[in-house]
MARKE-778911 format. One record per atom (N, C-alpha, C): x, y, z. Coordinates in steps of 0.001 Angstrom, whole numbers, padded with zeros to 6 digits, always signed. Layout:
XYZ;...
END
This chain:
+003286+120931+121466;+002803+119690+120840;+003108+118525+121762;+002455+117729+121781;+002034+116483+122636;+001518+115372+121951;+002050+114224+122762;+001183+113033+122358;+002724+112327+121177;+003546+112610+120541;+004712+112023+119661;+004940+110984+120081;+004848+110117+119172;+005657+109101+119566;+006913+108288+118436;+007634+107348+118650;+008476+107207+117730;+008274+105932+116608;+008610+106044+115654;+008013+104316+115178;+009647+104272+114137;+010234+103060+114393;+011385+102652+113798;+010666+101956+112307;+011496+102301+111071;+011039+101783+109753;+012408+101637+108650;+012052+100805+107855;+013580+100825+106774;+013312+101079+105642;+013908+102079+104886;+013640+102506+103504;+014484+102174+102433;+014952+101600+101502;+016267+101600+101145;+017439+100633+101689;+017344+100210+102381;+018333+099219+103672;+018463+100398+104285;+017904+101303+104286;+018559+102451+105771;+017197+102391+106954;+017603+102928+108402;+017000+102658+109241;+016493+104037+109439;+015054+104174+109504;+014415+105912+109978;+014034+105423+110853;+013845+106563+111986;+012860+106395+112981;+011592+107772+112641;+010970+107487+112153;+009443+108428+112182;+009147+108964+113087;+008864+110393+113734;+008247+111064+114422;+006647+111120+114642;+005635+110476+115071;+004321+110716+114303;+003374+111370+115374;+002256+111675+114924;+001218+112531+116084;+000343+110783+117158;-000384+111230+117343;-001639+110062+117844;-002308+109460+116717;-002452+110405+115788;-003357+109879+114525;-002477+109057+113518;-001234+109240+113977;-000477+108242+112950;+000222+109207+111826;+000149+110596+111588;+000651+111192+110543;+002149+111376+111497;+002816+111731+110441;+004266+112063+110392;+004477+113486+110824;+005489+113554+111783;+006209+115537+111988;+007707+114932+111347;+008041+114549+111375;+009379+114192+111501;+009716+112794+111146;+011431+113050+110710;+012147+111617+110298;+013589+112106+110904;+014149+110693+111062;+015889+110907+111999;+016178+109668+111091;+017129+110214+110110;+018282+109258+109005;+019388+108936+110356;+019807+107637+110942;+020754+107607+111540;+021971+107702+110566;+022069+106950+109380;+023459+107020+109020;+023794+108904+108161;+022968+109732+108133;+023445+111071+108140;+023179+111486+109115;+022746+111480+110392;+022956+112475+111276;+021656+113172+111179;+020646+113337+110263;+019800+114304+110129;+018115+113982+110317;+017904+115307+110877;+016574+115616+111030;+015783+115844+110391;+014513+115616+109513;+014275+116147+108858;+012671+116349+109173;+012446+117934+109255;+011298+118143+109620;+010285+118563+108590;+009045+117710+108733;+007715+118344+108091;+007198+119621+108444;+006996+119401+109520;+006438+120961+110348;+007723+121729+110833;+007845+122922+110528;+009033+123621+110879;+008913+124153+112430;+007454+124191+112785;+007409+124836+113936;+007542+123994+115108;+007705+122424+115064;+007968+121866+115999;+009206+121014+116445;+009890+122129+115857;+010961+120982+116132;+012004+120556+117206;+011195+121613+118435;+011751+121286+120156;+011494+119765+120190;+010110+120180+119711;+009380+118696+120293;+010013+117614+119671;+010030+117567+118400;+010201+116508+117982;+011863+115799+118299;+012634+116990+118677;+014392+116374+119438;+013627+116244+120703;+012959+116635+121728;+012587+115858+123090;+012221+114674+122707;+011277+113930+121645;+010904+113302+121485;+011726+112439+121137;+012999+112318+120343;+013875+111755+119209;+014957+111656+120864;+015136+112638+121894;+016420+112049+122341;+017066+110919+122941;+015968+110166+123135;+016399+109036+123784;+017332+108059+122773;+016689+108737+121459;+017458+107765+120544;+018466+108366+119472;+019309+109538+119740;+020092+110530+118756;+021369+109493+119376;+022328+109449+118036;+023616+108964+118688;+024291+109601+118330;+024570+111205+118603;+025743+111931+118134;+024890+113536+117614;+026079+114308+117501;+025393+115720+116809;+024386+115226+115616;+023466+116000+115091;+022760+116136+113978;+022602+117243+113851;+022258+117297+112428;+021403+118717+111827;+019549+118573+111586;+019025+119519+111584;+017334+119868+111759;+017020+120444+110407;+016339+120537+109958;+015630+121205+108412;+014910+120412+108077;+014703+121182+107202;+013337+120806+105901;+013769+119297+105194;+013356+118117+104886;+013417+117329+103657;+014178+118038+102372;+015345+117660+102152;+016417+117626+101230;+015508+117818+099409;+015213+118878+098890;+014720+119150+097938;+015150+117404+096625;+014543+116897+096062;+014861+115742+095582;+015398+115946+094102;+016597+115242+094118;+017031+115274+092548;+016129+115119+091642;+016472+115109+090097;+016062+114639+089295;+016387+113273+089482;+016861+112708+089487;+016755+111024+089515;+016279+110814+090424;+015860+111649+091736;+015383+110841+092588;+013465+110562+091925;+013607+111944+091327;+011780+112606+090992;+011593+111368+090169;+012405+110869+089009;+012264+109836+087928;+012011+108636+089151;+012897+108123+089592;+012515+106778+090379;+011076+106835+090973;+010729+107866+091967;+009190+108107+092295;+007801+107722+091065;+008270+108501+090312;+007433+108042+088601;+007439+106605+088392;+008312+105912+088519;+008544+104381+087263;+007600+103759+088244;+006659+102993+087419;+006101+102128+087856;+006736+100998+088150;+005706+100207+089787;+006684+099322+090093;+006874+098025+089419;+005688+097696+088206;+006303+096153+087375;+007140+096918+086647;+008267+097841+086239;+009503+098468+085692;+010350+098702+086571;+009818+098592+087732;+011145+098909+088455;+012148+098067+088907;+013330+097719+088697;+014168+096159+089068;+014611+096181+090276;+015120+097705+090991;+015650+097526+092384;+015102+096780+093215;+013605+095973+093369;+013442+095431+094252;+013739+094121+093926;+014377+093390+093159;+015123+092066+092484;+016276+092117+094066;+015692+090583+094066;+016603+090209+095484;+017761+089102+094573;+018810+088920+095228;+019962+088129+094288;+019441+087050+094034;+019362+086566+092396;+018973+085544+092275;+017547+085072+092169;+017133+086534+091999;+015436+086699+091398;+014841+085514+091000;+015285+085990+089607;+014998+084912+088316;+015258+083424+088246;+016226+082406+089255;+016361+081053+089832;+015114+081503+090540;+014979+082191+091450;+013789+082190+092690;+012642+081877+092200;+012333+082656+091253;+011061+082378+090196;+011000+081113+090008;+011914+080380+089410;+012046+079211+088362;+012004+077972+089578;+012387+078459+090505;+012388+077234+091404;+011201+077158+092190;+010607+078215+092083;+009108+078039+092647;+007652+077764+091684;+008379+078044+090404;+007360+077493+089307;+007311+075926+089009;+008807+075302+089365;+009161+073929+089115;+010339+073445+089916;+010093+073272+091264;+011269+073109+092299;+011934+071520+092045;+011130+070952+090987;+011990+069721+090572;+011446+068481+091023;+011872+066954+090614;+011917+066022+091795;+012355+066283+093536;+011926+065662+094555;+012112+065648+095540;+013553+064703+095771;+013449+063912+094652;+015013+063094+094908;+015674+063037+094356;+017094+063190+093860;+017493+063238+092439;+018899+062860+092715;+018908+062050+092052;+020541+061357+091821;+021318+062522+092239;+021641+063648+091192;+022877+064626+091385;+022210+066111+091743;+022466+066714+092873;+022033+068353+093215;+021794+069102+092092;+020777+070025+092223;+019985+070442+091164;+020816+071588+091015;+021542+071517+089514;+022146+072850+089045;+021457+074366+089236;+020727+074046+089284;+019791+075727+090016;+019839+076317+091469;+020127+075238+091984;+020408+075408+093428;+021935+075819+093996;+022629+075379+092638;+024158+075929+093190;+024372+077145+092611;+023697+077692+091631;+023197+078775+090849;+022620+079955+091936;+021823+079373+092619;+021337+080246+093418;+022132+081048+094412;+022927+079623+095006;+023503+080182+096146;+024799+081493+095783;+025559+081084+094571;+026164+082124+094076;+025770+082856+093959;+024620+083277+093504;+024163+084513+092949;+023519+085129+094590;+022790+084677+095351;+022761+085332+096857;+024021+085449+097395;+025103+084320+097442;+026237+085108+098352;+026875+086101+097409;+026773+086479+096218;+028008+087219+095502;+026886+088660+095773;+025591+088310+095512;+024829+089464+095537;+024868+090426+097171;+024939+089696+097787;+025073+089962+099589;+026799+090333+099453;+027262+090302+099278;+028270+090962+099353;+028274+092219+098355;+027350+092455+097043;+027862+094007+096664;+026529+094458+097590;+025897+093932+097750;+025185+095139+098343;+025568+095966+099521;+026455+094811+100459;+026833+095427+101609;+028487+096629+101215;+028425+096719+100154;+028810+098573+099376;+028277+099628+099173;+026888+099745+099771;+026115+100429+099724;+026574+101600+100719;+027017+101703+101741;+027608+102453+102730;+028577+103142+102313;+029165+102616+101284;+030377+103349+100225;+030075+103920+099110;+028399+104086+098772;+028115+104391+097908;+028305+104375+096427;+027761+102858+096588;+027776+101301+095715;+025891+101318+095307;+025931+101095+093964;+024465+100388+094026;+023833+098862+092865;+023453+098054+093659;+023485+097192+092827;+022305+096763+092810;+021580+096423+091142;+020374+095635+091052;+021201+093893+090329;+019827+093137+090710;+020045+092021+090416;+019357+091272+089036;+019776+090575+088565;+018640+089121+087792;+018419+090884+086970;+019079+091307+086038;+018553+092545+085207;+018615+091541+083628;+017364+091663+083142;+016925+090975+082132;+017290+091348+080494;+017538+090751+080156;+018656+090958+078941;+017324+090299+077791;+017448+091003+076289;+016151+090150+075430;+016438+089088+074955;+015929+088121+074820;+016511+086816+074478;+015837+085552+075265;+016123+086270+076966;+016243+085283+077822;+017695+085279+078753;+018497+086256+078424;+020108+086423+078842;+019354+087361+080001;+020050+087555+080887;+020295+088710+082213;+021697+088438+082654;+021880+089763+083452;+023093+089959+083839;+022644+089801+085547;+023760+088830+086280;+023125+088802+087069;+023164+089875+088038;+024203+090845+088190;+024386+091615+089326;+024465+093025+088106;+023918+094101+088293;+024889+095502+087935;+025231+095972+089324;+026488+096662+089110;+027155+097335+090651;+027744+098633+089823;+027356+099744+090500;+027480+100936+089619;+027632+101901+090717;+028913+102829+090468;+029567+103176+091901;+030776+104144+091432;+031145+104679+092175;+032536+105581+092327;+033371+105063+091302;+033581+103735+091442;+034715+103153+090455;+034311+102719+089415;+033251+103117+088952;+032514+102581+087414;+031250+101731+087728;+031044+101046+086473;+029870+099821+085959;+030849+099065+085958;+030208+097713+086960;+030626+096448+086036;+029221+095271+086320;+029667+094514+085125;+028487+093377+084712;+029100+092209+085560;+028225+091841+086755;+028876+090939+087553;+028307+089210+087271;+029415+088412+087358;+028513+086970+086841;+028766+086327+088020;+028192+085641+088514;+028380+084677+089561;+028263+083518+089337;+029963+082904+089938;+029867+081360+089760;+029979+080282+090857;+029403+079157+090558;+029842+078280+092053;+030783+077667+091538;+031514+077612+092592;+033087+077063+092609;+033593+076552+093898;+032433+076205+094484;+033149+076038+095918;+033950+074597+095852;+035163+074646+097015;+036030+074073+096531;+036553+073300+095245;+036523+074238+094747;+036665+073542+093086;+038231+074225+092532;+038470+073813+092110;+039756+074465+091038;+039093+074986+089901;+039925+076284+089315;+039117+076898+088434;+040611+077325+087313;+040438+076820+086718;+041389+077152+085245;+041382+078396+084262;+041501+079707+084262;+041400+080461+083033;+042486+080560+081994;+042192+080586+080951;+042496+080251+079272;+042276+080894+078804;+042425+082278+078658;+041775+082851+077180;+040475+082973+078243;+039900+082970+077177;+038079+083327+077679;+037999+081600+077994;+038410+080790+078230;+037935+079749+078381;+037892+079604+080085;+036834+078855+080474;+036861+078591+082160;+036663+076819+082452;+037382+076636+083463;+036959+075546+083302;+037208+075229+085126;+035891+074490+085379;+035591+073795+086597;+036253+072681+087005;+036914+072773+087928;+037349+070994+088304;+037876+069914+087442;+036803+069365+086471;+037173+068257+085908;+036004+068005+084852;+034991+069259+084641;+034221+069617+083667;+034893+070544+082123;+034081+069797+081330;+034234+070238+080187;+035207+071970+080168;+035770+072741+079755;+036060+074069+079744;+035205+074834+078650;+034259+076265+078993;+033841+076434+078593;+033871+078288+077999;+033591+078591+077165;+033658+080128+076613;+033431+081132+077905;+033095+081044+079121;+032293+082053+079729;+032715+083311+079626;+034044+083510+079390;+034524+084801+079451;+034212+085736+078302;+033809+085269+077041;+033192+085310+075915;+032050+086403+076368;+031048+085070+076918;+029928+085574+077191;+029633+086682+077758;+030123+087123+078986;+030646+088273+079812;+030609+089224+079380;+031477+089258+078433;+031885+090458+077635;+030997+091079+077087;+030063+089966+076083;+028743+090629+075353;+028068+090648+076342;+027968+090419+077484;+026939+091289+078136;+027390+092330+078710;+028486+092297+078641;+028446+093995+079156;+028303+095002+078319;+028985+094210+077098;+028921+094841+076088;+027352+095798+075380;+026829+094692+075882;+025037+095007+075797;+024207+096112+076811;+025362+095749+078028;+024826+096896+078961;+025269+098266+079123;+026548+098481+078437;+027646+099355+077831;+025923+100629+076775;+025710+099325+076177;+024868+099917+074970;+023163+100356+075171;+022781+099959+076524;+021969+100200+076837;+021708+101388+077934;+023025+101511+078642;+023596+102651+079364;+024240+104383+078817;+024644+103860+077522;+025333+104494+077025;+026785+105042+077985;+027067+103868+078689;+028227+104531+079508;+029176+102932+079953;+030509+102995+079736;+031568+101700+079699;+030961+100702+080718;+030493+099958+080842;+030342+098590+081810;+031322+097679+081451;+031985+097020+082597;+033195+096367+082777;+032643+094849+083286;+033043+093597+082517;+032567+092875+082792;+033593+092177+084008;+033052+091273+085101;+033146+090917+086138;+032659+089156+086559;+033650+088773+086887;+033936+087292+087145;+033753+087078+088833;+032584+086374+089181;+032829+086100+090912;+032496+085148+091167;+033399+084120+091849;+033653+083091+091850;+033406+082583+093638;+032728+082143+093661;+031545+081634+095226;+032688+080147+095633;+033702+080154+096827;+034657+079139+097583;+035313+078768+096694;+036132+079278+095508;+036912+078156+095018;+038142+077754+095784;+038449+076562+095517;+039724+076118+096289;+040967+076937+095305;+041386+076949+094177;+042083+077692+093816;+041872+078109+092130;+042879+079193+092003;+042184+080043+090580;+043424+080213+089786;+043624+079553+088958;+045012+079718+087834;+044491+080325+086578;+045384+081533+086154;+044925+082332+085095;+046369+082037+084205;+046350+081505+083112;+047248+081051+082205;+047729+082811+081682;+046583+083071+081230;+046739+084620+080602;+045734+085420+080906;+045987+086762+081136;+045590+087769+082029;+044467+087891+080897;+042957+087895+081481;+041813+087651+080335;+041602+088928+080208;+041140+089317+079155;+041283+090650+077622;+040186+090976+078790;+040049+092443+079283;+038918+093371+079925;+038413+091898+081211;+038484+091401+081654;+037830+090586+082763;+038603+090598+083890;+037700+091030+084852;+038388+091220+086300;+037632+089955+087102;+038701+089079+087620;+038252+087862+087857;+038274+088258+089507;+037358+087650+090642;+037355+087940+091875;+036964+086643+092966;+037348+086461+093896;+036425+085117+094455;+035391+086269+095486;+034279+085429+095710;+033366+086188+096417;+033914+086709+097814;+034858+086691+098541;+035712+086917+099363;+036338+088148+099638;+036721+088762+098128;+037725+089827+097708;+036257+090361+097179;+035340+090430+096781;+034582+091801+096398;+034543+093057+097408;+034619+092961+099034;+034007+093675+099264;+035674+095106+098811;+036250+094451+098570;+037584+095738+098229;+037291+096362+097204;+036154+096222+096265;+035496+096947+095159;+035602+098124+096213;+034905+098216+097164;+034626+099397+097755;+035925+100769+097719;+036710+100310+097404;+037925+101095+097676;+038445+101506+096302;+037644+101543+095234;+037403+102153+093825;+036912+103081+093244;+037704+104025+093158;+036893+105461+092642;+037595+106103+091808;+036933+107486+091728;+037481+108120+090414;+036897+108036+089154;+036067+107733+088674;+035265+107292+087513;+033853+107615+087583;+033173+108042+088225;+032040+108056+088524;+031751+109368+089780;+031100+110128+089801;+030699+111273+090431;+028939+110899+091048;+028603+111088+092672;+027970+110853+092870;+026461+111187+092396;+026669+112079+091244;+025161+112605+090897;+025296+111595+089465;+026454+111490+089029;+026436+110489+087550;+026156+108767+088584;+026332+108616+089405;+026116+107095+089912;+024482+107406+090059;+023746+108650+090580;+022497+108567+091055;+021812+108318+089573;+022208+109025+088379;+021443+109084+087429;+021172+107539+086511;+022704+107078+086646;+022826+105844+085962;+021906+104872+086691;+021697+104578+088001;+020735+104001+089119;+019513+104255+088604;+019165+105499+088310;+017779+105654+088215;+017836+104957+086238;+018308+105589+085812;+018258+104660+084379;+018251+102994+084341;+019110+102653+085126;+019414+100977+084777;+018566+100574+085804;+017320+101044+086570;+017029+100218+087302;+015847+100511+086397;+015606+101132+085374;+014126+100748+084762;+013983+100059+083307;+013164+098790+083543;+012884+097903+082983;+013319+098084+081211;+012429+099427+081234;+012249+099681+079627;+013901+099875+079039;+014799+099927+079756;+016119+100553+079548;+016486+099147+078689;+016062+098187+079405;+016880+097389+078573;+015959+096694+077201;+015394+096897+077126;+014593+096225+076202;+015301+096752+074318;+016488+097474+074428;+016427+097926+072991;+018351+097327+072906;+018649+096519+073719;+019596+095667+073679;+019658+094050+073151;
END
């Protein structure tokens, strides 16, 4: 076989490089972060490592495409207005700020905009857990009008992640009470709860609600808040180092459940 050439592509946040003929069809795929080969045509697969070596970084293995779970077969099925994994952090502001981005001038910074940025930096940090085999959707829509903004569902459980801006701010916890700087103090920790509580019930499996807090200057907890794991966006990525609770075929299944739309609709 003759004529291969290579074409680099990203599936997932992972990087393939495609094997393809002249006509553009596929022999082959090279997963860098497993090591593996995975061949369409069984009979070519000299060619397709002559072809691939310029770019192998280390031993690999050669075979067939990895027979696909059941959760993987379900994700293939869901249609994509049900499907949430492609929710980038902070979806639902994204929407709202492009339906009505506001005055151009405005006395005080537009509360949506500091909204946002929490919810992209807290979201950019679980995702980059993905390598630890972490998975998180975003802006997951709750009935009402409520969403949760992050799920992160992983080795070490569910938790319902909220993202707050706090940059240099002082942050007070009370009880479920939170309070900003020199703003009112308010229930949030309350809130939290019923949503996880909601996602607990829509999962049928414990979701742990989750506090992340985007630059605060500092964080005083009067009393250790009932189920709330408080974090600054700084300290998430040590989630990664949480396990025991979760088995990688129960993280694949829960993924494929909570990332479809209809899941939540009976919450």
């Amino acid at each position: 076989m003759s004529g291969l050439r290579v074409v680099p592509a990203f599936r997932h946040g992972r990087e393939r490089l495609y094997v393809c003929r002249e006509d553009g069809s596929n022999v082959a795929w090279y997963d860098r972060e497993t090591g593996r080969v995975n061949l369409l045509a069984e009979d070519s697969g000299q060619d397709v490592l002559d072809t691939l070596k310029p770019f192998l970084t280390g031993p690999v293995t050669v075979g067939p495409p990895p027979v696909p779970t059941p959760a993987e077969l379900a994700r293939l099925t869901l249609h994509p207005d049900d499907d949430l994994a492609p929710n980038r952090p902070g979806e639902a502001l994204l929407v709202a700020l492009e339906r009505d981005p506001g005055p151009a001038r405005r006395l005080r910074p537009d509360p949506r905009r500091r909204a946002l940025a929490a919810e992209q930096t807290v979201g950019g940090a679980l995702d980059g857990l993905e390598g630890a085999g972490w998975h998180t959707l975003h802006s997951v829509p709750l009935p009402g009008g409520d969403r949760v903004h992050h799920l992160l569902i992983g080795p070490g459980g569910l938790f319902a992640v909220h993202a707050l801006y706090a940059r240099k701010t002082r942050v007070l916890v009370a009880g479920p009470m939170v309070t900003l700087g020199r703003r009112e103090a308010e229930p949030l920790l309350r809130r939290l709860r019923a949503d996880a509580d909601r996602a607990s019930y829509a999962l049928t499996a414990e979701v742990r609600p989750l506090l992340a807090l985007l630059g605060p200057a500092e964080v005083t907890v009067t009393a250790e808040p009932r189920g709330v794991r408080i974090l600054a966006d700084t300290e998430l990525a040590g989630l990664a180092r949480l396990g025991g609770v979760l088995k990688p075929a129960d993280v694949e299944a829960l993924h494929g459940m909570a990332r479809d739309r209809n899941t939540w609709g009976r919450v």
